[in-house]
C-alpha positions in Angstrom: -19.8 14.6 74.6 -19.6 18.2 73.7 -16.7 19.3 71.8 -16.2 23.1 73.6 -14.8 25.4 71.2 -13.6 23.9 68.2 -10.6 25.3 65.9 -10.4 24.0 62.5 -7.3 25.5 60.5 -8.5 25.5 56.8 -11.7 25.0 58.1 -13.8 26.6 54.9 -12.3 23.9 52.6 -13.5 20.5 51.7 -13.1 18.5 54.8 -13.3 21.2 56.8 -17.2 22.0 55.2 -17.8 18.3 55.7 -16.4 18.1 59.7 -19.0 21.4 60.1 -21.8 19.6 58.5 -21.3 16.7 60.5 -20.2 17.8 64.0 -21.0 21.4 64.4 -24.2 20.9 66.9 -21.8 18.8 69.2 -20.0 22.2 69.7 -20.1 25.5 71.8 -18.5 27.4 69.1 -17.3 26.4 65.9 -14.7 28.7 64.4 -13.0 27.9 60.8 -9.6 30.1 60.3 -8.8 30.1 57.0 -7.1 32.1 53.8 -9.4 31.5 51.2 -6.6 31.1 49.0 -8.2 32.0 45.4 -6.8 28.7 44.2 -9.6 26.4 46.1 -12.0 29.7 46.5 -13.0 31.5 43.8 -13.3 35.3 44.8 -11.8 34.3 48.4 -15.3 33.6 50.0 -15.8 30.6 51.5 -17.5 28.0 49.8 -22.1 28.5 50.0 -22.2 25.2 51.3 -20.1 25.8 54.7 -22.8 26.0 57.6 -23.9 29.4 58.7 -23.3 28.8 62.3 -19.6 28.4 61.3 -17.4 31.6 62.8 -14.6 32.2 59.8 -11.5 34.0 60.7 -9.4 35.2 57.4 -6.3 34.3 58.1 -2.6 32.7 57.1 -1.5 29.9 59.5 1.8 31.1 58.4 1.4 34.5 59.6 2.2 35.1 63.9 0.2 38.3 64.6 -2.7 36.6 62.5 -2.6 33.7 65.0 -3.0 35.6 67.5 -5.9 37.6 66.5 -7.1 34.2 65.9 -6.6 33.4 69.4 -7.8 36.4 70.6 -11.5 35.4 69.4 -11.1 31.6 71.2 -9.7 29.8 73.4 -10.3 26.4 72.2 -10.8 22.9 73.6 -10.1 20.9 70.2 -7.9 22.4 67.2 -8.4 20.1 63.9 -5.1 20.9 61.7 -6.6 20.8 58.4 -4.7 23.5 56.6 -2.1 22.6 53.8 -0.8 22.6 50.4 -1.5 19.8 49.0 -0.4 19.5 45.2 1.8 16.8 45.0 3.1 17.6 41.5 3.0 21.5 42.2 4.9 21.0 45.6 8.2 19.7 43.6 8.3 23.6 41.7 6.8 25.6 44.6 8.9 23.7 47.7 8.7 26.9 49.4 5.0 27.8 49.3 4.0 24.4 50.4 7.0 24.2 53.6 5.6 28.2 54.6 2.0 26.5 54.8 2.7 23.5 55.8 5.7 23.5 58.0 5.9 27.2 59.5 2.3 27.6 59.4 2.7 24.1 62.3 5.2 25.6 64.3 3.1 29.4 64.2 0.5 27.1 65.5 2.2 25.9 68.3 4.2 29.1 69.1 0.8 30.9 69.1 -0.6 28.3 71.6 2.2 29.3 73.9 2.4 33.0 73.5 -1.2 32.7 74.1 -1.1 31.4 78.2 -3.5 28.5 76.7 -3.3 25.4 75.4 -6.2 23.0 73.9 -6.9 19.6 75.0 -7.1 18.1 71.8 -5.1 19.0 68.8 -5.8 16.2 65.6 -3.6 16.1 62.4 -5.0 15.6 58.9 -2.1 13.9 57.7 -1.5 11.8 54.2 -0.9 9.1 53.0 2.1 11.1 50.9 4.3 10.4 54.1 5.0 6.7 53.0 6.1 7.2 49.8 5.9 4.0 47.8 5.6 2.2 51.1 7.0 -1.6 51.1 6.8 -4.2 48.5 7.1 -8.3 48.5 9.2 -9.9 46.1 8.5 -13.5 45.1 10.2 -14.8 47.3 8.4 -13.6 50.1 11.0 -10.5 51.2 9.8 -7.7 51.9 11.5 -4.0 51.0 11.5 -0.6 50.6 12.2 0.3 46.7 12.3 4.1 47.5 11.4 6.6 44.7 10.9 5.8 40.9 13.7 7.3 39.2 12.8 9.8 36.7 14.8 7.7 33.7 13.0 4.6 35.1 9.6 6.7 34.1 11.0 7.5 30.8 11.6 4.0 30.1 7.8 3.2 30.9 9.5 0.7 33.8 6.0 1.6 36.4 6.3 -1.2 38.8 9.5 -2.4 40.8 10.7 -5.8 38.8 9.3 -9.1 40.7 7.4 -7.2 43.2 4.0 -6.5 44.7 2.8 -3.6 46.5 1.8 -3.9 49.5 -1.0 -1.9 51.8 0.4 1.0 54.2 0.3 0.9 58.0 1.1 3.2 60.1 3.8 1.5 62.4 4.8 -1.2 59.9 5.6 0.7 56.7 8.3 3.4 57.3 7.6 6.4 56.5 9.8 7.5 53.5 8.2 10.5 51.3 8.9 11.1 47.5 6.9 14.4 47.1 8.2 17.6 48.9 4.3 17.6 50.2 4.9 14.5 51.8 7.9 15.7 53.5 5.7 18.5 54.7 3.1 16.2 55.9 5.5 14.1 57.9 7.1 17.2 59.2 4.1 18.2 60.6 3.8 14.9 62.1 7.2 15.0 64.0 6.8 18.6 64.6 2.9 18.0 66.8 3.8 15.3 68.8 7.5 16.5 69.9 5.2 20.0 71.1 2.1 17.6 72.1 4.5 14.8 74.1 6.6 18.1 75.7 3.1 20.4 77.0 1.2 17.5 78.0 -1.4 17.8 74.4 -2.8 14.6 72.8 -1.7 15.1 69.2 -4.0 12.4 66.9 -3.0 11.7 63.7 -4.7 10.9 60.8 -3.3 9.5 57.8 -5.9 10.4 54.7 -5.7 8.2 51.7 -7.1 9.9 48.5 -10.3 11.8 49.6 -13.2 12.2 47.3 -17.2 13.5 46.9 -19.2 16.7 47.2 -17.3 19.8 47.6 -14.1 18.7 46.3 -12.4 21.9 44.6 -13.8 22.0 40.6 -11.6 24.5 39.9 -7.9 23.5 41.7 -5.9 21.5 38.8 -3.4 20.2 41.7 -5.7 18.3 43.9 -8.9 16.1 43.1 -8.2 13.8 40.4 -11.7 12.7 40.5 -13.2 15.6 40.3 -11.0 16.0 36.9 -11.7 13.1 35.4 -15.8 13.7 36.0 -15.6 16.9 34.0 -13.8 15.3 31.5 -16.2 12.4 31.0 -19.4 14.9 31.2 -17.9 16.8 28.3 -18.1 13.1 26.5 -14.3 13.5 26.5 -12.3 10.2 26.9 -10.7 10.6 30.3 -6.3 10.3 29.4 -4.6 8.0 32.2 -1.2 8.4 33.3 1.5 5.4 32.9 -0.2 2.6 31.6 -3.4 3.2 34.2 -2.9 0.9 36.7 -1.3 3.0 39.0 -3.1 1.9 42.3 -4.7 4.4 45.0 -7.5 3.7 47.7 -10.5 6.3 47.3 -12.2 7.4 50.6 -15.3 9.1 50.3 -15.6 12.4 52.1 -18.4 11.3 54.6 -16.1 8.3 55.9 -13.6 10.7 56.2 -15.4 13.0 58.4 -16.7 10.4 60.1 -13.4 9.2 61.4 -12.1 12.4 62.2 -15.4 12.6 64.5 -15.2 9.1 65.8 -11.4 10.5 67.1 -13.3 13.6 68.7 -15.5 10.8 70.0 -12.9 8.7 72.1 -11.3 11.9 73.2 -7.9 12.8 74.0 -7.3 9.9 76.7 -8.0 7.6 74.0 -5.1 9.7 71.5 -3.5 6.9 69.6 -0.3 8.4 67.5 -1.1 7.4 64.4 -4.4 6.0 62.5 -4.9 5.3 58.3 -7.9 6.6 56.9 -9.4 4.7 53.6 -11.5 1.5 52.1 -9.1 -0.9 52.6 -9.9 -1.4 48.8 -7.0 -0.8 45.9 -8.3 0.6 43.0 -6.6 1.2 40.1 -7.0 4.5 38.1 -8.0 3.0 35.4 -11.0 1.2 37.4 -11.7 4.7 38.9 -12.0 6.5 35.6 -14.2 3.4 34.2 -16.7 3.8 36.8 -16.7 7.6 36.1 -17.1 6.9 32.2 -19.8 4.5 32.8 -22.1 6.7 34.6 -21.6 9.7 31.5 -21.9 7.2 28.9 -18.2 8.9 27.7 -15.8 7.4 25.8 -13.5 4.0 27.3 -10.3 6.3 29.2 -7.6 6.2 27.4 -3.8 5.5 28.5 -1.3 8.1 27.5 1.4 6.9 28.9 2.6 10.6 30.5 3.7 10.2 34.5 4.7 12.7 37.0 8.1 12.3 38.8 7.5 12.3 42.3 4.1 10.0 41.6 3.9 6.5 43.7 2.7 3.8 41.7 0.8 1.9 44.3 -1.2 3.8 47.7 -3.4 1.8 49.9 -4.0 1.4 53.2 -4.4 -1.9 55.5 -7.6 0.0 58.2 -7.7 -2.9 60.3 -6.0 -1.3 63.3 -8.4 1.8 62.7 -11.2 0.0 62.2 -10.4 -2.0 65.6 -9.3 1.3 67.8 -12.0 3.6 66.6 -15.9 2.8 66.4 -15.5 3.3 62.1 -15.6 1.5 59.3 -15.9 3.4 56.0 -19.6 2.7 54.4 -19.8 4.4 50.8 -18.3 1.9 47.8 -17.1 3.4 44.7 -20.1 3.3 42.2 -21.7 5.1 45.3 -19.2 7.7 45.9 -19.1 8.3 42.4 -22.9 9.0 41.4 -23.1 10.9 44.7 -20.4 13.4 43.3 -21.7 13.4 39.7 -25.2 14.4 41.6 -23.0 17.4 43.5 -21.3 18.4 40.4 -24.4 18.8 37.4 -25.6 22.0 39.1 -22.4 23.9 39.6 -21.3 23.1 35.8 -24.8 23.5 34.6 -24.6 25.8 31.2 -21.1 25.6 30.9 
């Protein structure tokens, strides 16, 4: 099934480079509009790996007359709404920055699409797992709640989990949405904001909710985002990677590839088959700690290290239950963690090669 014109907003970044890779020859035209923000491009050119064929438009998703010089170019049969700020720490200082990009820059989208005379067929979210905040936990007694944000004396005291309680996985339609992080807010506004435009002019809006993405092409250079990518420089400097809290905070690492992979399988079953709302990881909970093991192992580096040090804002526990993914789309994630990690190591040693 051909795609048509594709849009993909933030389309030179890291799974926009991967959705090219993977689904540009399924396309008439593939066009990437994107700022090229120096903080995830160095130089604001986009990234050497992006595919050739790949049409980039320079532009803010915030900015109206941009949009429409965007629109100007294409009409397009399937926008992909990948562009965001995405630091969750950085979002609690810089509120505005990330609700320009991420809120405004939704609603220029949509306003565009209707100043325009046109409206695409497809429109799919990249949404986060930051829109359930610390999602539910069980107590021991088998009740189930919603504990809300971590106070930030409760971090000072070194209190990480909820007393008597045990995390439990995120699903869209079970756990209630309820953000701690000003980007989560964002996300979930963007959410609300696509399918109350979507549901009015007759667009399927798919949503995707990412878990914390990883691999090749992740930003080496963006101290915000890509705590993997971190903690793999650290290690191949034979530095002992520091973990926050006591490091078992818990998060569910999707490889990149799986990632794409879904957002293609959604392209796949089309907009009849739109279903609101879809989690994207393993399924697995890993624990920080486990993560920055596997990383040290590969390096040889020294055992991490707990530092105690947390972030206000910071969920203790993120994972996602996939089986209503897995049984609505024709996915299953396929690459493990000591996979996912040697694959990015692999991606890495050239580009820090001399330093």
């Amino acid at each position: 099934m051909t795609l048509g014109t594709v849009l993909v907003t933030g389309g030179a970044g890291f799974i926009g480079t991967a959705l090219a890779d993977l689904l540009i020859d399924r396309a008439d035209r593939w066009i990437a509009f994107d700022s090229l923000h120096p903080q995830v491009h160095p130089g604001g050119t986009p990234p050497v790996e992006l595919d050739a064929r790949v049409e980039v438009i320079v532009g803010d998703v915030a900015d109206p007359a941009e949009w429409d010089r965007a629109l100007a170019v294409a009409r397009p049969d399937t926008v992909i709404h990948l562009a965001a700020e995405t630091g969750t720490a950085q979002s609690l200082d810089e509120a505005s920055r990330h609700s320009r990009v991420n809120v405004v820059g939704t609603t220029e989208l949509t306003d565009a699409f209707g100043r325009s005379g046109h409206l695409p067929a497809h429109v799919v979210l990249a949404s986060s797992r930051a829109v359930y905040g610390e999602g539910s936990w069980r107590r021991s007694d088998g009740t189930v709640f919603q504990p809300g944000m971590r106070s930030h004396a409760q971090l000072e005291a070194g209190q990480w989990d909820f007393e008597d309680a045990t995390a439990l996985p995120m699903q869209a339609g079970v756990t209630p949405p309820a953000p701690t992080s000003v980007y989560g807010a964002t996300k979930l506004a963007q959410e609300n904001l696509l399918n109350a435009w979507g549901g009015s002019r007759g667009v399927p809006v798919s949503i995707l909710r990412l878990q914390n993405v990883y691999g090749p092409g992740q930003s080496l250079i963006n101290s915000y985002t890509g705590i993997v990518s971190l903690f793999s420089q650290w290690a191949r400097e034979g530095t002992a990677i520091p973990l926050y809290e006591d490091g078992a905070i818990v998060r569910d690492f999707v490889f990149i590839d799986d990632v794409a992979s879904a957002i293609g399988a959604v392209l796949t079953a089309g907009p009849d088959a739109a279903r609101p709302v879809l989690d994207v990881g393993t399924g697995i909970p890993t624990t920080i700690h486990d993560m920055a093991d596997a990383i040290a192992r590969y390096y040889g580096a020294p055992a991490p290290v707990v530092v105690g040090k947390f972030r206000d804002g910071d969920v203790r526990a993120a994972s996602a239950d996939i089986s209503a993914t897995t049984q609505w789309l024709d996915w299953s994630p396929t690459v493990g963690l000591d996979e996912g990690v040697a694959r990015l190591q692999e991606w890495i040693a050239p580009r820090l090669a001399g330093k």
